[in-house]
C-alpha positions in Angstrom: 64.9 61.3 149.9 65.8 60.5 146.5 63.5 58.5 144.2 65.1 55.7 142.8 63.9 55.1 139.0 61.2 52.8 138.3 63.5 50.1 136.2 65.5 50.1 139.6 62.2 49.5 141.6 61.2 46.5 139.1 64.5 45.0 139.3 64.8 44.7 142.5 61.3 43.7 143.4 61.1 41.3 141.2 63.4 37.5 141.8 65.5 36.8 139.3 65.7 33.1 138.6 68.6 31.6 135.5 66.2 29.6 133.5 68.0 27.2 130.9 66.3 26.8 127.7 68.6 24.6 125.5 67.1 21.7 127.6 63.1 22.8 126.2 64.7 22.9 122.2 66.1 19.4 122.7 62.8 18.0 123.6 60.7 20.1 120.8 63.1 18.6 118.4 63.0 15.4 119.4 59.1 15.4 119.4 59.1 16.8 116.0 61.3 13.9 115.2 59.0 11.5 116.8 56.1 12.9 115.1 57.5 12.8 111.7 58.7 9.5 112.1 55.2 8.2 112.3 54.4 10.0 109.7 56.1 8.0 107.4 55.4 4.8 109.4 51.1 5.8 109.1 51.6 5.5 104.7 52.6 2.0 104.5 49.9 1.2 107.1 47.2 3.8 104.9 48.8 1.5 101.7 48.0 -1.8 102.9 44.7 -0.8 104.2 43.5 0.3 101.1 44.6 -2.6 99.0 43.6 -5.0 102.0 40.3 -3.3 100.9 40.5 -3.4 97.6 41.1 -7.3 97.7 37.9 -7.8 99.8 35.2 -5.7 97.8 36.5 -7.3 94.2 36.9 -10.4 95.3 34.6 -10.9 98.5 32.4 -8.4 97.4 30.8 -7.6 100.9 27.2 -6.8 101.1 27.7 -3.3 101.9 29.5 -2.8 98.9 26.9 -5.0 96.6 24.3 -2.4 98.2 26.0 0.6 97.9 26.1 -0.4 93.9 22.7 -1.5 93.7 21.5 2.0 95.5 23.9 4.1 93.4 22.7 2.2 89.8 26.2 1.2 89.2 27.3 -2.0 86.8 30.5 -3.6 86.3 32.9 -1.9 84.1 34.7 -3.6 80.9 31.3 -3.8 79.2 30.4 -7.2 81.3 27.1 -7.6 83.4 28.3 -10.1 85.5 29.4 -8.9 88.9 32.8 -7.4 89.3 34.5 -11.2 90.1 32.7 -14.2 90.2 34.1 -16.8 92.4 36.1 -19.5 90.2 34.1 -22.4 91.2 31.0 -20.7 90.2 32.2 -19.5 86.8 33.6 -23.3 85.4 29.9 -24.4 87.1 27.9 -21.9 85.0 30.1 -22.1 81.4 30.7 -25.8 81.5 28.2 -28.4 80.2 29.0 -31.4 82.1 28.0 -34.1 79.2 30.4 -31.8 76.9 33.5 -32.8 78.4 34.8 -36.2 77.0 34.6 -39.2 78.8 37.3 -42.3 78.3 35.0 -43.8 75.4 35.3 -40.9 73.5 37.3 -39.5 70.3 37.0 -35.8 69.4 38.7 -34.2 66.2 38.2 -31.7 64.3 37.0 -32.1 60.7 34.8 -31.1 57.4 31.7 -31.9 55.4 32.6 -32.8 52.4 30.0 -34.4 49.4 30.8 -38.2 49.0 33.5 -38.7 46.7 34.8 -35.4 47.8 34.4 -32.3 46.1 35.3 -32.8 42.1 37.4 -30.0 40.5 36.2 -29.9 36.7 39.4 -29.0 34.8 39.2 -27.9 31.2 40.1 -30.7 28.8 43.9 -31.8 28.5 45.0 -29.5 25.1 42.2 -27.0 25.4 45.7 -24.6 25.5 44.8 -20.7 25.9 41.3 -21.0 24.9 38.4 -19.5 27.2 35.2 -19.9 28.3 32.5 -18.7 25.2 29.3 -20.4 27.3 28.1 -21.5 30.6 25.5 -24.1 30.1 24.7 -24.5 34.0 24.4 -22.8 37.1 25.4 -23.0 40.7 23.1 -25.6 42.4 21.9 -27.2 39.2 22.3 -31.1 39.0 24.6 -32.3 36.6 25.0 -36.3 35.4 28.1 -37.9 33.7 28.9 -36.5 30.3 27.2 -33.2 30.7 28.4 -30.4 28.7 29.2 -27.5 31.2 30.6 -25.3 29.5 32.0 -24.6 25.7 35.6 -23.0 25.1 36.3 -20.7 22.4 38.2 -23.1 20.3 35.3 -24.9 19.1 35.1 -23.3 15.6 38.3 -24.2 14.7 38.0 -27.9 15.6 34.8 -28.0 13.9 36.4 -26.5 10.8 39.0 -29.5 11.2 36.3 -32.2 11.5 34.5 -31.4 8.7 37.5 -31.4 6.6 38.4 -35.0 8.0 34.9 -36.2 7.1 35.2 -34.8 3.4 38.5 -36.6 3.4 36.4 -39.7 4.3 34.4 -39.6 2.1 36.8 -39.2 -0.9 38.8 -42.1 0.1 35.9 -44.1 0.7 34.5 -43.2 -3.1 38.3 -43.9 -4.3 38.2 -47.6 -2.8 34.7 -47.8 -4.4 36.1 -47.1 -7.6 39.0 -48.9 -7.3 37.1 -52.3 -6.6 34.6 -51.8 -9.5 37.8 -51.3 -11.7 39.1 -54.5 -10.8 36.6 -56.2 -11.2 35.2 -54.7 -14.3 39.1 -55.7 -15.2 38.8 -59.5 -14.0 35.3 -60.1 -16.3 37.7 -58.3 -19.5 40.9 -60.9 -18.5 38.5 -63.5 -18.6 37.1 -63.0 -21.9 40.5 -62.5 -23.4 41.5 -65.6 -21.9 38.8 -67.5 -23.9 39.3 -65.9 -27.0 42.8 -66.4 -26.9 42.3 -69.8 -26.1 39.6 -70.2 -28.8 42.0 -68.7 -31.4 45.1 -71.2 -30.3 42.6 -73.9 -30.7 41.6 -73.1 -34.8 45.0 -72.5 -35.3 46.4 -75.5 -33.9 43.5 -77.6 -35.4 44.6 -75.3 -39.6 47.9 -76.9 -38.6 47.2 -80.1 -38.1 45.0 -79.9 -41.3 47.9 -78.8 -43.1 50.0 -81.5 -41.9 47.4 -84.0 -43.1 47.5 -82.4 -46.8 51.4 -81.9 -47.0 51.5 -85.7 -47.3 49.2 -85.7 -49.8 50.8 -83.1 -51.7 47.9 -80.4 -51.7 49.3 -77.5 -50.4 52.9 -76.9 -50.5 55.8 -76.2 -47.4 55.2 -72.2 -47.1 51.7 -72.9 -46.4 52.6 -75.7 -43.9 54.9 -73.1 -42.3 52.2 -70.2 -42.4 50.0 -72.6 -40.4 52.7 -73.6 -37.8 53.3 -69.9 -37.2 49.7 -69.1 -36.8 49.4 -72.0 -33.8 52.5 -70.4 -32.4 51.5 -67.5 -32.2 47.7 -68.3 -30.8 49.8 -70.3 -28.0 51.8 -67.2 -26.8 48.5 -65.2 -27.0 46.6 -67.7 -24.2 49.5 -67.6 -22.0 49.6 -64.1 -22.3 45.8 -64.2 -21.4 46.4 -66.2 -18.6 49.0 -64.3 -16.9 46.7 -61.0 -17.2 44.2 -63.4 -15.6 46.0 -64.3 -12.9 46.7 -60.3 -11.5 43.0 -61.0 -11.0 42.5 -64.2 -9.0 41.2 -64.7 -5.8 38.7 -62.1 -3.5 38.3 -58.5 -4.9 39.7 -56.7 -1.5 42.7 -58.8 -1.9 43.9 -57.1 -5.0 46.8 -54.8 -4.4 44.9 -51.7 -5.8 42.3 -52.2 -3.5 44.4 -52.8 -0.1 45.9 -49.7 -1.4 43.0 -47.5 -1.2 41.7 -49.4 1.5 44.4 -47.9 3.6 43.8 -45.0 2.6 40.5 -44.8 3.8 41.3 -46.0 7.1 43.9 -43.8 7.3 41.6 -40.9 6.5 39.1 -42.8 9.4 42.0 -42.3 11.7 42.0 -38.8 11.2 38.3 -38.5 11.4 38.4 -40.5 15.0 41.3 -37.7 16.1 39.1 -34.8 14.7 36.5 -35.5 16.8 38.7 -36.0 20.0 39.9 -32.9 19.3 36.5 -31.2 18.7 36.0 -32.6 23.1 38.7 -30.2 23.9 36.1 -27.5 23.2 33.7 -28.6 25.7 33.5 -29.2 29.5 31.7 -32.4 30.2 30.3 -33.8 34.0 33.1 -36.3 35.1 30.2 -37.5 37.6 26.5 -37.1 38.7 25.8 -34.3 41.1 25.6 -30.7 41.9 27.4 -27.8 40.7 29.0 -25.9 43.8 30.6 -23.0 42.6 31.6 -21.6 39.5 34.8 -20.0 39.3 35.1 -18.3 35.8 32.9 -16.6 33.7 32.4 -16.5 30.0 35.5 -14.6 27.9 37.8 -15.7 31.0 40.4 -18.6 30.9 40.4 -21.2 33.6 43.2 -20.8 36.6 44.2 -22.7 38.7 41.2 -23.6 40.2 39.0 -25.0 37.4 36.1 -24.3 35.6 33.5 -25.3 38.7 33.7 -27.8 41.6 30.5 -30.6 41.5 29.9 -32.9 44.3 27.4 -35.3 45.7 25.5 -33.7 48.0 22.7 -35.9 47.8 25.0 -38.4 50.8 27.7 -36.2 52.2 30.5 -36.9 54.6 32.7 -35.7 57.5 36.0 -35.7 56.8 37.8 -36.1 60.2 41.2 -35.4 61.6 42.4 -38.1 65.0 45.3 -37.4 66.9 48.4 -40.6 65.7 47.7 -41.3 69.5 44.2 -42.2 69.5 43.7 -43.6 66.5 43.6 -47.3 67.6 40.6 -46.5 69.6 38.4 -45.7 66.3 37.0 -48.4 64.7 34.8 -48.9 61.7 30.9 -48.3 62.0 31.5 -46.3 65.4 28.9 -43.7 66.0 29.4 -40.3 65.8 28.1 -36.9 66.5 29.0 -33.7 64.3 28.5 -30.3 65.9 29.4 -26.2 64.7 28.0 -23.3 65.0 26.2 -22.9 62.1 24.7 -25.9 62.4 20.9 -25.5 63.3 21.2 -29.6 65.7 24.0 -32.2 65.5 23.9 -33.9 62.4 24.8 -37.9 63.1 26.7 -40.3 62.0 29.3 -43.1 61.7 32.6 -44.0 60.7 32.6 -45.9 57.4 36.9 -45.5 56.7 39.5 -45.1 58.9 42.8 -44.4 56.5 45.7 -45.6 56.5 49.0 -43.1 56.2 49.8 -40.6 59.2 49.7 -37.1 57.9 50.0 -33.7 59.0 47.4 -31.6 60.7 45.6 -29.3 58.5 42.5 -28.0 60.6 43.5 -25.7 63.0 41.6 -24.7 66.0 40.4 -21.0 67.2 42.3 -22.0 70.0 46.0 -19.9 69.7 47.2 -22.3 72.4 46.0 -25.2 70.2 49.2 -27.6 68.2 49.6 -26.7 64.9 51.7 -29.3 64.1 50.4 -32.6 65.3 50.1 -36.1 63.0 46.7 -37.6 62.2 45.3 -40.0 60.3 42.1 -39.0 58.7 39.0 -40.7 59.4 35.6 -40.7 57.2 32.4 -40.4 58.3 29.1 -41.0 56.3 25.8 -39.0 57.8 22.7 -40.6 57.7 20.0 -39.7 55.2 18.4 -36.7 57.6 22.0 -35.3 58.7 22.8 -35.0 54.8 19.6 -33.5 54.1 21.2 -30.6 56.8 24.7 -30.7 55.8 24.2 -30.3 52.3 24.1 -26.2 52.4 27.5 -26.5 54.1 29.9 -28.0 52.1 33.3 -27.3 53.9 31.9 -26.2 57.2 34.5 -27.0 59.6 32.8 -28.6 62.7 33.9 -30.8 65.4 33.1 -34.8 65.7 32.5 -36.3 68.4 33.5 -40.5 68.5 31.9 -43.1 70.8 34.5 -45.6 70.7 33.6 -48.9 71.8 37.1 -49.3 73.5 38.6 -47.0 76.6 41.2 -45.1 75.7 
């Protein structure tokens, strides 16, 4: 019998079944789709979870995560030791004093201390020109009165030179009126005596020609010698009014003679110039305006005065708060209101009251730390004097900006 092959055998024990396998690679692709689909829907979810989760440990900070921190040594970053966030309520609690926020009976502004009287600017004297600075005759914190010399200028010499030549002028027109008034009178006594003589003379000769007169008649003496004697009288006559009217350049008081008006204006004149010498010789020195202390210096000897003076001087023995109100709350300030200055540098509130309210809006010139703060707001500017202790404190900070607080006696 003939042996069929073994392939034939296999075949045709085997049962032979038409599988179709299109149908399994649409359903492996569609699950692949499927699968990948949720993929994409999984990151969203993974997205929201983790910010969800973020939210609740920086905000809510859960115990578990306040632990895990404590355990693992970790601290807040941004250089803070507070925890990472701090409810809101808790923060405005903890950073906010209460009796610092203002009530309706109370004014707050912004202001200055100030000396009283305000700081004093000491300017070098009105003509002192170019000249500079050759001394300083005080130093910063030493206490000044009125009519103090500060300093001396570098023009001093030369309006020294010009005083003393207006005092020798003095003098020389004070020695010519002297002179002139012994003249006159030394004049008036000569007048006088020439007066009489001439009178004495016109008196003999009038009386010779009245002799001669007598002896005409009687034929004594002849006509030439009557006519010698009448000439003689003449002529004594004319001298005593020519006495007389040298004697009367000379009547009444000495100062009243022309010569001497004359070089009595002259010396007053040179008096005058003597007075302006000295004025002069001020614009070589810097005098005190008032009584106080000497607050800064601003130039130095061989330097010329700016802008800004020679040295500021103030009374800091009672000093002041300058203050700047809002236009808007103004009317509730009123005079002898008490007040309450604080800053920074300040070691306790310094107190106070207001002793001037003025009187013309203005613009704001203290500006706040604040960069939300208005920089352009109208105020009227209120004084405040410190009490003796307060000025004691505030006298080392002349300028300090600080803030006032104002217990009005009115709501706003």
């Amino acid at each position: 019998m003939a042996q069929r092959p073994k392939d034939s055998i296999e075949s045709a024990d085997l049962p032979l079944e038409a599988v179709d396998r299109s149908t399994d690679t649409q359903m492996n692709n569609t699950n692949a789709h499927w699968a990948k689909a949720k993929s994409f829907r999984i990151i969203p979810i993974l997205m929201i979870c983790v910010a969800f989760g973020g939210i609740m440990g920086l905000y809510f900070q859960p115990p578990g995560l306040q632990l895990a921190m404590r355990t693992l040594g970790l601290e807040p970053g941004a250089g803070t030791s507070s925890p990472i966030a701090v409810p809101l309520n808790h923060t405005i609690i903890a950073e906010i004093d209460p009796s610092a926020i203002p009530g309706p009976d109370t004014v707050i502004g912004l202001g200055a201390l100030l000396p009283d009287g305000d700081v004093a600017t000491i300017a070098p004297p009105f003509g002192a020109g170019d000249a500079r600075v050759t001394t300083l005759l005080v130093d910063e914190g030493d206490q000044v009165t009125v009519g103090d010399t500060l300093a001396i200028l570098d023009n001093e010499a030369q309006y020294k030179a010009a005083l003393e030549a207006a005092e020798a002028n003095v003098a020389l027109k004070q020695a010519n009126l002297e002179q002139t008034r012994t003249s006159i009178e030394a004049s008036l006594k000569e007048a006088r005596a020439s007066l009489g003589s001439a009178e004495a003379a016109a008196l003999n000769a009038r009386k010779d020609y009245e002799r001669a007169q007598s002896l005409i008649q009687r034929g004594s003496i002849s006509e030439a010698v009557l006519d010698q004697r009448r000439t003689t009288s003449d002529q004594a006559a004319r001298a005593v009014d020519q006495a007389r009217a040298t004697h009367s350049r000379y009547v009444g008081e000495i100062d009243s003679q022309v010569d001497v008006v004359v070089a009595a204006r002259s010396y007053d004149s040179a008096k005058a110039a003597l007075t302006q010498a000295e004025r002069d010789l001020e614009k070589a020195y810097v005098r005190a305006p008032i009584t106080g202390t000497v607050l800064k210096i601003h130039v130095r000897p061989g330097e010329k005065p700016g802008a800004e003076g020679v040295m500021n001087i103030g009374n800091i023995q009672r000093m002041t708060a300058k203050v700047e109100i809002y236009q808007t709350q103004i009317g509730d300030v009123t005079l002898g209101d008490p007040v309450s200055i604080t800053a920074n540098a300040l070691p306790t509130p310094l107190q106070g009251s207001v002793s001037h309210i003025g009187l013309e809006v203005e613009r704001q010139t203290l500006i706040d730390d604040d960069p939300a703060a208005n920089t352009d707001a109208r105020i009227v500017e209120v004084t405040v004097l410190l009490d003796e202790a307060a000025s004691e404190i505030a006298a080392r900070y002349t300028n300090l900006q600080v803030v006032a607080t104002i217990q009005t006696a009115n709501g706003s």
